[in-house]
C-alpha positions as CSV (number, residue, x, y, z in Angstrom):
1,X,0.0,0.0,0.0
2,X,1.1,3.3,-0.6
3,X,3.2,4.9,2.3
4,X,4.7,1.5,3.6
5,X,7.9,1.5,2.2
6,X,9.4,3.4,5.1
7,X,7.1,1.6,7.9
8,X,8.8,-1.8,7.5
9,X,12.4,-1.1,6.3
10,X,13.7,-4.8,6.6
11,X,10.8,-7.1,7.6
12,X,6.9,-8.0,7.0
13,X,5.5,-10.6,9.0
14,X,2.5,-11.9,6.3
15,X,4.0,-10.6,2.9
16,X,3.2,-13.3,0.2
17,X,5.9,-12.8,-1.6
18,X,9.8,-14.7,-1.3
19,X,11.3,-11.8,0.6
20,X,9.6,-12.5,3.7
21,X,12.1,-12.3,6.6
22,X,10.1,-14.2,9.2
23,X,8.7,-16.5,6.5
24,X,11.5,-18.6,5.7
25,X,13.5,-19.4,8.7
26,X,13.9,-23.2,7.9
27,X,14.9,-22.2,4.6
28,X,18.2,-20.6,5.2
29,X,19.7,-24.1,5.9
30,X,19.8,-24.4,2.3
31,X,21.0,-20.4,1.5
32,X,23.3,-21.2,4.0
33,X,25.5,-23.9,2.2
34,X,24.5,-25.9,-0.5
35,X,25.2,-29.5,0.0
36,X,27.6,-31.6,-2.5
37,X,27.2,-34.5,-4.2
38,X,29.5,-37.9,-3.5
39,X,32.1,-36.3,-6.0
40,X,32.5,-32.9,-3.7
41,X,30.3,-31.1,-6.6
42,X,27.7,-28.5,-5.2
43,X,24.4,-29.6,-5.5
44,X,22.8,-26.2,-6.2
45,X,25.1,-25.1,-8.1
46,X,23.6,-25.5,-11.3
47,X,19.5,-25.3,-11.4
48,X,17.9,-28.5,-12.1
49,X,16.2,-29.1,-15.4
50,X,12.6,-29.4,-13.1
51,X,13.1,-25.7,-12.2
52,X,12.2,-24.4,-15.7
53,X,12.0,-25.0,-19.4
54,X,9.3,-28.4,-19.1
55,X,6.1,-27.7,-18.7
56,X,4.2,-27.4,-15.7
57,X,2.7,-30.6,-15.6
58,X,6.1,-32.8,-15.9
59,X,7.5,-30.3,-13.6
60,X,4.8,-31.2,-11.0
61,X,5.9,-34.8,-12.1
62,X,9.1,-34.6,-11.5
63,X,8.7,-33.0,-7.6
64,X,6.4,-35.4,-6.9
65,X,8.7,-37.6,-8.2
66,X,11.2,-36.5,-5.5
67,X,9.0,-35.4,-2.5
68,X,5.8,-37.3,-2.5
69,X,2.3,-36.2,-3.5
70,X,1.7,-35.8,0.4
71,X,4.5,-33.0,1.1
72,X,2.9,-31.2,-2.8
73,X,-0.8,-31.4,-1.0
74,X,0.5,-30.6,2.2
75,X,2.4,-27.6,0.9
76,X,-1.0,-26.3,-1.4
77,X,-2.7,-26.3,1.5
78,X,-1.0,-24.4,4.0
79,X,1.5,-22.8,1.8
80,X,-0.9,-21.5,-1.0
81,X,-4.5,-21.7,0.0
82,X,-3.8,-20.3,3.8
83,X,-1.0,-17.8,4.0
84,X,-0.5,-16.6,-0.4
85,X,-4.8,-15.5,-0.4
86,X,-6.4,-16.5,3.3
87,X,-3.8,-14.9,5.0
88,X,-3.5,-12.1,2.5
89,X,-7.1,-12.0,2.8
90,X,-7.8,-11.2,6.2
91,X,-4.9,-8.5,6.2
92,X,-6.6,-6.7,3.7
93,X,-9.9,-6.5,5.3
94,X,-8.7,-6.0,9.0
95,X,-8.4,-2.2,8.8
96,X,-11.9,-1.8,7.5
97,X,-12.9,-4.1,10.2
98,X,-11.1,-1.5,13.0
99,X,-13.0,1.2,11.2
100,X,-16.4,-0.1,11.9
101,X,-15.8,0.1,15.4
102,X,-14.6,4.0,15.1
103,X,-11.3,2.9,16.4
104,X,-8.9,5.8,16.4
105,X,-5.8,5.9,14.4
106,X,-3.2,5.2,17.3
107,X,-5.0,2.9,19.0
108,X,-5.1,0.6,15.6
109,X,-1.4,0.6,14.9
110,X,-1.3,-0.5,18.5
111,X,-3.6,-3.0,18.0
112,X,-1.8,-4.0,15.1
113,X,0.9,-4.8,16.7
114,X,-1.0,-6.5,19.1
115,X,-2.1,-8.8,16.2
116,X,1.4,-9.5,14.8
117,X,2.9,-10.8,17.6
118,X,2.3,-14.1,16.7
119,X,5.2,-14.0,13.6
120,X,7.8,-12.9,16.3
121,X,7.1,-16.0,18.7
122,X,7.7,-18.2,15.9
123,X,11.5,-19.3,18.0
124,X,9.2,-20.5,20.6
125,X,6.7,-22.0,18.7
126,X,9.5,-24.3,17.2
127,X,11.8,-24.7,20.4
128,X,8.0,-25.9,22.3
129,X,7.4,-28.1,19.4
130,X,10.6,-29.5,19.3
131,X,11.3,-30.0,22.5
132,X,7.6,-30.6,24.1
133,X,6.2,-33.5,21.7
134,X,2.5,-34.4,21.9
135,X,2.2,-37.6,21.8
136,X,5.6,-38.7,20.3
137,X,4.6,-36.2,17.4
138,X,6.2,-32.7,16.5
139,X,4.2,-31.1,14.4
140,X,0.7,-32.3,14.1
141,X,-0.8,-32.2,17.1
142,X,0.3,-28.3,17.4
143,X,-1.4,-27.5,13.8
144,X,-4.6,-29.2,14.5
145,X,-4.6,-27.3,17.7
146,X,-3.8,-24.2,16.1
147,X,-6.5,-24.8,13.4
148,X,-9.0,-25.2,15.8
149,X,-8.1,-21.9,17.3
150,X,-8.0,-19.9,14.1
151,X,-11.4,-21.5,12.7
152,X,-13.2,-20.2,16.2
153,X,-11.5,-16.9,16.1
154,X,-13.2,-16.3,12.7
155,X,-16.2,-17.7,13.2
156,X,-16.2,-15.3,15.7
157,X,-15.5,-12.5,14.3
158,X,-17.6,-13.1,11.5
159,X,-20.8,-14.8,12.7
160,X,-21.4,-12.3,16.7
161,X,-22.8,-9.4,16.1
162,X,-21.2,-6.2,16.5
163,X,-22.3,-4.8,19.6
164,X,-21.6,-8.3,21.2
165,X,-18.2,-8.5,20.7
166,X,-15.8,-5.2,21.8
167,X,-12.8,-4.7,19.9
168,X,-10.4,-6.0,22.5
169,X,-12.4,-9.1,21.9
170,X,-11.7,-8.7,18.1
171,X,-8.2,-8.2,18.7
172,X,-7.7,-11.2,20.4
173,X,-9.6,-13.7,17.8
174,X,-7.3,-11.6,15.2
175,X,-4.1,-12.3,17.1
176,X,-5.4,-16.4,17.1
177,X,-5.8,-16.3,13.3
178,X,-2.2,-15.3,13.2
179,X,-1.3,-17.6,15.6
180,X,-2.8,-19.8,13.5
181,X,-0.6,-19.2,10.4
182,X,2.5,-18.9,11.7
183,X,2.4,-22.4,13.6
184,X,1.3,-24.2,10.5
185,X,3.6,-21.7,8.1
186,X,6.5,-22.7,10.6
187,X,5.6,-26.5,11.1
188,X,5.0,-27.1,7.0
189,X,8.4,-25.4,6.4
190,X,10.6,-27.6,8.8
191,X,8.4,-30.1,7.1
192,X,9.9,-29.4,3.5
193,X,13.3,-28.6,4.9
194,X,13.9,-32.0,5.9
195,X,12.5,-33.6,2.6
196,X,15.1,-31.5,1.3
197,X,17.7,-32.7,2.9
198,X,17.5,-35.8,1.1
199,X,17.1,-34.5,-2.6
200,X,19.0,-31.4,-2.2
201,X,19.4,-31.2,-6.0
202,X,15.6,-30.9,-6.7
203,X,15.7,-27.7,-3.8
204,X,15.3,-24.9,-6.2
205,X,12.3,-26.3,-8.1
206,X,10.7,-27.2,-5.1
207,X,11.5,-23.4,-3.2
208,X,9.4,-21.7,-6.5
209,X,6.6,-24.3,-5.8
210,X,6.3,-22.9,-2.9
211,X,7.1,-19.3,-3.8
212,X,5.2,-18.8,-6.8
213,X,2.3,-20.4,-5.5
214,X,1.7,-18.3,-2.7
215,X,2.2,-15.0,-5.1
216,X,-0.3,-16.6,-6.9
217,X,-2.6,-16.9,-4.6
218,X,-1.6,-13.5,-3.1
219,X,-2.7,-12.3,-6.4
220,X,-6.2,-13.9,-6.4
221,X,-6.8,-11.7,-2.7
222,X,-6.2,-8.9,-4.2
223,X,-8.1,-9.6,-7.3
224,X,-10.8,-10.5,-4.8
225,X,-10.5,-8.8,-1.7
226,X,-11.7,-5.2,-2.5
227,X,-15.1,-6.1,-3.9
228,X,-15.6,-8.7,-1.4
229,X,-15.2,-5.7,1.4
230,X,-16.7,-3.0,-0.5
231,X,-20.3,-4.9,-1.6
232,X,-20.5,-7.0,1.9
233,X,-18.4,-5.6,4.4
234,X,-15.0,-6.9,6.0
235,X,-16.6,-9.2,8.7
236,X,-17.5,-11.8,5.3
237,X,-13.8,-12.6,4.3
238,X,-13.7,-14.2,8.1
239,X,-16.2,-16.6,7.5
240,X,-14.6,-17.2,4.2
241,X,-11.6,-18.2,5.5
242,X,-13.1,-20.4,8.3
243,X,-13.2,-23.3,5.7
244,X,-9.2,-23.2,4.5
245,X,-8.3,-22.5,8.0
246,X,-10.1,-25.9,9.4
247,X,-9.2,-27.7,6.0
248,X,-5.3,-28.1,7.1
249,X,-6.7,-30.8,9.6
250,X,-7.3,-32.9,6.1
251,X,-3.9,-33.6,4.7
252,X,-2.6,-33.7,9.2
253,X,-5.5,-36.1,9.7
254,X,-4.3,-38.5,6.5
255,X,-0.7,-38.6,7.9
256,X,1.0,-36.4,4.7
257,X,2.9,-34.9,7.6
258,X,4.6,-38.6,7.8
259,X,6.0,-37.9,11.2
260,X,7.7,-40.9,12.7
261,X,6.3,-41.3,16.5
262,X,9.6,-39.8,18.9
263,X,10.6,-42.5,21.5
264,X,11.4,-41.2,25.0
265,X,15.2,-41.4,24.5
266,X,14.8,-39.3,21.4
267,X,13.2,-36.2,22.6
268,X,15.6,-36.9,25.3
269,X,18.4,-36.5,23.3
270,X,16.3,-33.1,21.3
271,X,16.3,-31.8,24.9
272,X,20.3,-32.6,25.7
273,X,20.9,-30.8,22.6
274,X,19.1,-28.0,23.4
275,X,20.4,-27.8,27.0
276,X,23.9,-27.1,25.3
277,X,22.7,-24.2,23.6
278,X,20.8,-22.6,26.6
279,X,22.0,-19.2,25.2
280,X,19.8,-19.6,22.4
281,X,17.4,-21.2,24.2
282,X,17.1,-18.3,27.0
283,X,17.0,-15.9,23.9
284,X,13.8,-17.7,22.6
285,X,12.4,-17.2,25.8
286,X,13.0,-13.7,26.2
287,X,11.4,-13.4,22.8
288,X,8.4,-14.9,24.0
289,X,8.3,-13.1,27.0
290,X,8.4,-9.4,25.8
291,X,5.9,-10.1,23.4
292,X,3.2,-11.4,26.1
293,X,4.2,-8.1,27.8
294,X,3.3,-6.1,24.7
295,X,0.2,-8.2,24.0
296,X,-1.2,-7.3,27.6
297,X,-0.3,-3.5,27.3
298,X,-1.8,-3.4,24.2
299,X,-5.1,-4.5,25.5
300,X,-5.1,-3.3,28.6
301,X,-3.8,0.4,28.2
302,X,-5.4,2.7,25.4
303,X,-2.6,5.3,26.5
304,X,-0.4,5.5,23.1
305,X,2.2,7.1,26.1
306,X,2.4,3.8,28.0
307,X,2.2,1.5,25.2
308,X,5.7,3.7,23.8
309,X,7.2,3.7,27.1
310,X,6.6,0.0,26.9
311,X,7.4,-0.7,23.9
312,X,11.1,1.3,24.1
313,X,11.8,-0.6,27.2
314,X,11.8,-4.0,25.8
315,X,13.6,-2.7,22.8
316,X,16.1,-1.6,25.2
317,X,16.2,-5.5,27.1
318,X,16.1,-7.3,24.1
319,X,19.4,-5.0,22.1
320,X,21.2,-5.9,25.4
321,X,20.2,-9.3,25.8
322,X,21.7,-10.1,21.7
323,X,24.5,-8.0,22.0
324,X,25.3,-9.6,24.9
325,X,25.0,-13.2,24.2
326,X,25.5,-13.1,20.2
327,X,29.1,-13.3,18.7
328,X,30.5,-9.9,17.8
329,X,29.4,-10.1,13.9
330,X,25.9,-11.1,14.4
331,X,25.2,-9.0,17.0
332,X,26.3,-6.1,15.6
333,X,24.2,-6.4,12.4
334,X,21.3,-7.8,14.3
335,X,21.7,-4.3,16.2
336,X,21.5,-2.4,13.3
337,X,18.5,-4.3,11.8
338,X,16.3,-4.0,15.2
339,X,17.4,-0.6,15.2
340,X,16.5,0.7,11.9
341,X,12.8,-1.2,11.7
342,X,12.6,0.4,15.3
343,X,13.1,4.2,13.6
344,X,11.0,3.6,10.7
345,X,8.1,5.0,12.5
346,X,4.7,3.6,11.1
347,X,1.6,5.6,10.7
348,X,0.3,3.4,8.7
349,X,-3.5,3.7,11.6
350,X,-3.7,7.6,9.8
351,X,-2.7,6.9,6.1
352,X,-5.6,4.2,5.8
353,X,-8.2,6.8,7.4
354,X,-6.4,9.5,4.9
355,X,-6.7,7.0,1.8
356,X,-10.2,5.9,2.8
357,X,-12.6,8.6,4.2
358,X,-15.5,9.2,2.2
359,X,-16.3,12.6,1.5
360,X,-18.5,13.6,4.3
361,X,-15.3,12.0,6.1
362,X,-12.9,14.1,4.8
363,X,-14.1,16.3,1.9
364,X,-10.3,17.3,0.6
365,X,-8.9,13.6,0.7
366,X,-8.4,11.0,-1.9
367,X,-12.0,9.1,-1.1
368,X,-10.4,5.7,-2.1
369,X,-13.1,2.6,-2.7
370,X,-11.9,-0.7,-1.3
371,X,-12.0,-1.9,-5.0
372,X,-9.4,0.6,-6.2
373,X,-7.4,1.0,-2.5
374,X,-7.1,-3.2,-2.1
375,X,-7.6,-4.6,-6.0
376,X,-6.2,-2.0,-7.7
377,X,-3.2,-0.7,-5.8
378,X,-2.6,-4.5,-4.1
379,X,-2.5,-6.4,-7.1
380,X,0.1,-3.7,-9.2
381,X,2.1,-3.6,-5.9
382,X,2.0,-7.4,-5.7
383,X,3.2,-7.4,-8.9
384,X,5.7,-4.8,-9.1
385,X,7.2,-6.8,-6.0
386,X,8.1,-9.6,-8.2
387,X,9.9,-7.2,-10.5
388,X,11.4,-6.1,-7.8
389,X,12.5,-9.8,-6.9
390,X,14.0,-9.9,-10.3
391,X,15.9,-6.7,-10.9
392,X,17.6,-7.0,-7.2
393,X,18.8,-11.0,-9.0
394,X,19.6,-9.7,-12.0
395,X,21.7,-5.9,-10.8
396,X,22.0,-5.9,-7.4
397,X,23.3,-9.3,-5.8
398,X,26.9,-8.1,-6.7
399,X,27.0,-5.0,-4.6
400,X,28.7,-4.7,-1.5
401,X,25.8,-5.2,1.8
402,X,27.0,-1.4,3.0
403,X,26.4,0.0,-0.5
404,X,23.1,-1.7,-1.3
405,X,22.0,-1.1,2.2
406,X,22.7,3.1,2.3
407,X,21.6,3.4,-1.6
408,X,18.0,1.5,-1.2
409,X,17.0,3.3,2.2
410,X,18.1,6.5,-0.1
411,X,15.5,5.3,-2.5
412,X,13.2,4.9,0.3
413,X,13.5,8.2,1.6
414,X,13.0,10.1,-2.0
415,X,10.0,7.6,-2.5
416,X,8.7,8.8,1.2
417,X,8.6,12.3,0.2
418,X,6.0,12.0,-2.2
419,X,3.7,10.4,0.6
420,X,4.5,14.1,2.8
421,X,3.5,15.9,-0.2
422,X,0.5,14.1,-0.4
423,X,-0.5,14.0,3.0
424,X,0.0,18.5,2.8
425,X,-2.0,18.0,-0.1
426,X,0.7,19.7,-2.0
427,X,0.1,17.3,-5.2
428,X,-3.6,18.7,-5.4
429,X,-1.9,22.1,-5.5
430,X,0.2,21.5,-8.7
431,X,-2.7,19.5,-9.9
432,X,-1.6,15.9,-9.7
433,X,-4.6,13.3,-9.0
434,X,-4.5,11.2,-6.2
435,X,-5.3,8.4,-8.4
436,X,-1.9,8.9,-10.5
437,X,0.3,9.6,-7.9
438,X,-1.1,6.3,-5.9
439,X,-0.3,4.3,-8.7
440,X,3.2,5.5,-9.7
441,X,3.8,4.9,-6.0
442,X,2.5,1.9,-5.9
443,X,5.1,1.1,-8.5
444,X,7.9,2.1,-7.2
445,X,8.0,1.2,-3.7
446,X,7.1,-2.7,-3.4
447,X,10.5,-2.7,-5.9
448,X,12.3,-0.5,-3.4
449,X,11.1,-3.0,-0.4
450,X,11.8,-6.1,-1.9
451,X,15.7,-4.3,-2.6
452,X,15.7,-3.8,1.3
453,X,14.8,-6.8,1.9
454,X,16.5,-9.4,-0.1
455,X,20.2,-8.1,1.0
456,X,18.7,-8.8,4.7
457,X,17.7,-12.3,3.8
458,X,21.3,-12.8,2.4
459,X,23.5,-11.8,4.9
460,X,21.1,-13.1,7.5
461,X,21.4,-16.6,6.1
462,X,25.4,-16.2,6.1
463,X,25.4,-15.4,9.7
464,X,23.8,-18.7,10.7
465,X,26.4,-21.0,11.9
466,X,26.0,-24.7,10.7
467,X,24.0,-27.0,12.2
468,X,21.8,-24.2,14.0
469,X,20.7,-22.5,10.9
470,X,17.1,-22.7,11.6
471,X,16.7,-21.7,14.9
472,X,19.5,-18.7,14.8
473,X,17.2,-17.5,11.4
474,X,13.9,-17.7,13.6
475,X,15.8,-15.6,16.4
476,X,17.3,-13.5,13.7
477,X,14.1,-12.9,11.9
478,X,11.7,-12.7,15.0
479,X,13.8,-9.9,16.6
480,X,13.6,-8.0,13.2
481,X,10.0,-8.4,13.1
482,X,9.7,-7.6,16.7
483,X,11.0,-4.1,15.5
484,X,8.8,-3.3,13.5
485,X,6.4,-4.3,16.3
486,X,8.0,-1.4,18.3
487,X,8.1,0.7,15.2
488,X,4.2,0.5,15.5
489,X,3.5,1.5,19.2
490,X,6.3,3.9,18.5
491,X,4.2,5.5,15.5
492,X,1.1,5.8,18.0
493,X,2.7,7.8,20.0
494,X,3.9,10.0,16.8
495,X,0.2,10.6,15.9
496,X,-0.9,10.9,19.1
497,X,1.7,13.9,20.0
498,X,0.6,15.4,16.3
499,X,-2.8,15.1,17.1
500,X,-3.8,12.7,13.8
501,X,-6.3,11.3,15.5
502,X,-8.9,9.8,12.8
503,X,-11.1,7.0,13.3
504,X,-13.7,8.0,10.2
505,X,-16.1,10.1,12.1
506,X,-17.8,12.9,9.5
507,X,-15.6,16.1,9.2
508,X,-12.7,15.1,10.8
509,X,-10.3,16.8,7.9
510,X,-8.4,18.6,11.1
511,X,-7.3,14.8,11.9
512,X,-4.8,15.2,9.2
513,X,-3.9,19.0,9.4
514,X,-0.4,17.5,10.9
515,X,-0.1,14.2,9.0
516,X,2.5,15.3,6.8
517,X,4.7,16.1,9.3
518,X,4.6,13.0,11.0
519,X,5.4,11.5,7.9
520,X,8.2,13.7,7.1
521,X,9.8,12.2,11.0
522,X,9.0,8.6,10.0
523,X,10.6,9.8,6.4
524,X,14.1,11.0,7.2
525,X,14.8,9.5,10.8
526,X,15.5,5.4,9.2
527,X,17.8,7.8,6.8
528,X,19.7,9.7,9.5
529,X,20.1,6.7,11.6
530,X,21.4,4.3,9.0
531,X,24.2,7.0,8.3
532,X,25.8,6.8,11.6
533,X,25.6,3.1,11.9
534,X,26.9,1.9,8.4
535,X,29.6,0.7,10.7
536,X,27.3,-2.3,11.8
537,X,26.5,-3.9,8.5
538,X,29.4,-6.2,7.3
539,X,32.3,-4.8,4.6
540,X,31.6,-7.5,2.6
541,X,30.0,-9.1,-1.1
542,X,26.6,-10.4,-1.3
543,X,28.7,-14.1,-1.8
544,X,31.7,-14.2,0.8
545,X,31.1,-16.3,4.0
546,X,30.7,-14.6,6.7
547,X,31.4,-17.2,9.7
548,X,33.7,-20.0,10.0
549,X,32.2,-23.7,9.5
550,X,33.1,-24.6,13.0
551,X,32.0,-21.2,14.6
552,X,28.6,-21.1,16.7
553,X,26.7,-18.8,17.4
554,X,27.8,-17.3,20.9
555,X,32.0,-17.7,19.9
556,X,33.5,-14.6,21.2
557,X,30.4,-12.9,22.6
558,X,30.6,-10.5,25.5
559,X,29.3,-12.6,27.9
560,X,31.5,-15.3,27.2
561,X,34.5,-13.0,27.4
562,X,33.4,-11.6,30.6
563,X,33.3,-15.1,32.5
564,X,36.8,-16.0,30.7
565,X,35.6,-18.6,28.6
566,X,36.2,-17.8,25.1
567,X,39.1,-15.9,24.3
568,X,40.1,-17.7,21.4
569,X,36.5,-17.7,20.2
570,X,36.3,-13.7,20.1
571,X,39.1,-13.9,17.5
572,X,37.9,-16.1,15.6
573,X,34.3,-14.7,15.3
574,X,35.8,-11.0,14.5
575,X,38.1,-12.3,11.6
576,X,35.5,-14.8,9.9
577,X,35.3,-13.3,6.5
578,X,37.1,-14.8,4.1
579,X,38.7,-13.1,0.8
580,X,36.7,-11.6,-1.8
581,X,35.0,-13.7,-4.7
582,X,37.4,-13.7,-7.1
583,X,40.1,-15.1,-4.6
584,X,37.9,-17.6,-2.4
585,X,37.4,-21.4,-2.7
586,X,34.2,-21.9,-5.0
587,X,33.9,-25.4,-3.5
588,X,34.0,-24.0,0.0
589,X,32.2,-21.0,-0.3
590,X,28.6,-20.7,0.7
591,X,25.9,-20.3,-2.2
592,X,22.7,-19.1,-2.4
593,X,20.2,-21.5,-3.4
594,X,17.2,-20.1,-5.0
């Protein structure tokens, strides 16, 4: 949507597209380091002839071939029916939804933030379902049980009438839908990773399965979202997606999961292993923990104040807490990604009032219709994402992380001007429609995200030591999302102190007398900051490795140093990158898979 570039700088927690930070935490085993064949030949080093050039039905073949017909189904239905269009769907209509209830505009981005909680347990969710088996299984058990839980939450909130239900109440069933997909998003992807483990040449062709699907059916919500909303209002696209939600129990319930039953002496040996890595283990914990302390402030207090006061303190414990028990290198750019999605202060809760208002609303807005605002401008961004996906493959995977990083939040910036020019109306001025400038921005910044994005997903992946690659990319990924969590309550208090204060009352144009300037904050302050911390982000290519095979995690973190216990360890974990390109070891040199 227009005006989002700058509220998420590096993460999205429901994106359907392949830059997804939070999204694909299994999957960096396989960015990581491609494994080789029997003859020391990389596997991924050459794209199998299933990824392109048959056609789609051999192709389909040919992974089925490889994987099973159960992990294909499996993969459609959580994958591409739940979070590419139900997921997709749901986020579309949920501002409309906090509308009806006249909820004002800093009490929805904190209520947002409320609801996207969920995507930054997602360490805990796999270290409980790892470590905590029901029954002997891993992962079934926890996505019926989540099913059932997003199926009432729906019903819910699509079936009680309004005056029933208060929006805390709303907020809540919201927050389980979520809950919802990221269990089953989480569960299916640990699912596929270890299938392809065992036919790591078929990887790439089964990663755009995945990918293109869910853009796919990303596509279809946005085809289908804005006259769903506009002609029966956004409490119908719950009940709608009561019936995907609940179908996930068919291919759990037929066994496609094929989950061997965990004897006692295995999940005692899961728990041993995860005993010697109580660092990581204490940090999933704290991740859990400040996010149950920003879902009860959220409900609780309607003070955008405390909620910010809040919010800044566990962004305070939780930049400690990494930089503490984190080896020097990831800490350092785990610092600067928390850091800079904290700064890129949403007001997302006053754009969509902006955007939205009908003219008795706000006579000298745009007046979008949900058929233009959520078909129109979704499916061109959606679209313009992929391009973005492309160019960033095809121009930008050679630049250095420092320069990529500084020129695309550049971009950002000049893109974020436009949306302060808009909100002072100054475009109406010169005599630029709404309309136009929506779309050119619309354009320009999902391109400009996915550019933010990718380098992030990169160097995130070459920062996970072996052998803990998906649980340091959960942690990794969750604390970036739980930034832009922050980012939200932070924006709250931005509109509050501005006094944009819509929640589509009639004549409430004053509600955006000051918009602009917030904007103009939320626009240069991600600039300012990434400036001075450059210093953070790795001096390195896009390709180099940038920890050694036998590092972990915690080498040479302060914490370790201060007890004495990893001297040696500090040295090696500030001196783990290796040449450039041109001079390193092709054989040993991590690649990027898909």
């Amino acid at each position: 949507m227009p005006g989002s570039t700058k509220q998420r700088c590096y993460s999205e927690e429901t994106t359907s597209t392949a830059a997804t930070l939070a999204d694909i935490d299994v999957e960096s085993r396989l960015i990581h380091r491609c494994p080789s064949d029997e003859n020391g030949k990389s596997c991924c080093s050459k794209p199998s002839a299933s990824s392109w050039g048959c056609a789609p039905r051999d192709w389909l073949n040919t992974l089925s071939d490889h994987f099973g017909h159960r992990l294909l189904v499996t993969l459609f239905v959580v994958q591409h029916v739940q979070k590419g269009f139900t997921s997709s769907l749901l986020d579309a209509a949920r501002p409309y939804l906090y509308k009806s209830y006249g909820t004002p505009a800093p009490q929805v981005q904190v209520y947002n933030s409320v609801v996207s909680l969920p995507w930054d347990m997602k360490p805990m969710i796999g270290l409980l379902s790892d470590v905590l088996p029901i029954g002997g299984y891993h992962k079934g058990p926890y996505m019926v049980g989540a099913c059932v839980f997003g199926c009432m939450a729906c019903l819910l909130v699509a079936l009680l009438p309004q005056h029933l239900v208060s929006i805390a109440a709303v907020v809540i069933c919201l927050c389980c839908t979520n809950l919802h997909f990221s269990t089953c998003d989480l569960l299916s992807e640990a699912n596929y990773a270890e299938k392809i483990q065992k036919s790591p040449k078929h990887a790439p062709a089964l990663l755009t399965y995945v990918w293109f699907g869910m853009t796919l059916s990303g596509l279809a919500a946005s085809l289908f979202s804005g006259s769903l909303i506009e002609s029966v209002g956004p409490r119908t696209p719950y009940l709608i997606a009561a019936l995907p939600i609940i179908a996930t129990l068919i291919p759990v319930g037929m066994g496609f999961l094929e989950e061997q039953k965990q004897t006692g002496q295995d999940v005692q040996e899961t728990r041993t292993r995860y005993c010697e890595q109580w660092e990581v283990c204490m940090l999933c914990f704290l991740m859990f923990g400040c996010s149950v302390v920003l879902f009860c402030c959220g409900l609780i207090f309607e003070d955008p104040v405390v909620n910010a006061i809040v919010a800044m303190i566990i962004a305070a414990v939780v930049l400690i807490s990494f930089s503490l028990v984190l080896s020097p290198l990831i800490a350092k750019f785990n610092a600067f990604v928390l850091v800079s999605n904290i700064v890129c202060l949403s007001t997302s809760g006053a754009s969509f009032y902006f955007y939205t208002d009908t003219p008795a609303q706000y006579p000298e807005g745009p007046n979008f219709q949900p058929v233009f605002y959520n078909t129109v401008v979704g499916t061109l961004g959606s679209i313009c994402s992929l391009a973005g996906i492309y160019f960033y493959q095809r121009y930008l995977s050679s630049w250095k992380y420092r320069d990529l990083f500084l020129f695309t939040q550049m971009l950002a910036s000049a893109l974020g001007s436009l949306d302060v020019l808009m909100f002072a109306r100054v475009n109406v001025k010169l005599g630029v429609p709404d309309h136009l400038l929506v779309l050119g921005l619309s354009v320009f910044e999902p391109i400009v995200r996915q550019w933010m994005q990718m380098p992030s997903i990169v160097i995130l992946s070459h920062l996970c030591p072996e052998g803990m690659e998906a649980t340091m990319y959960a942690l990794l990924a969750g604390c970036s999302n739980l930034g832009g969590t922050i980012s939200s309550n932070l924006g709250a208090f931005l509109l509050d102190r501005m006094g944009c204060l819509p929640a589509g009352k009639i004549r409430e144009s004053a509600q955006f007398e000051n918009l602009w300037v917030a904007a103009a904050i939320s626009t240069v302050l991600p600039l300012l900051v990434q400036l001075v911390s450059l210093g953070l982000i790795p001096d390195a290519y896009q390709n180099e490795r940038l920890v050694h095979d036998r590092s972990d995690a915690t080498a040479g973190s302060l914490l370790r140093r201060w007890w004495g216990h990893d001297r040696e360890g500090y040295a090696d974990a500030t001196n783990s990158q290796v040449d450039s390109p041109e001079h390193a070891d092709p054989e040993k040199e991590g690649r990027i898979c898909s």
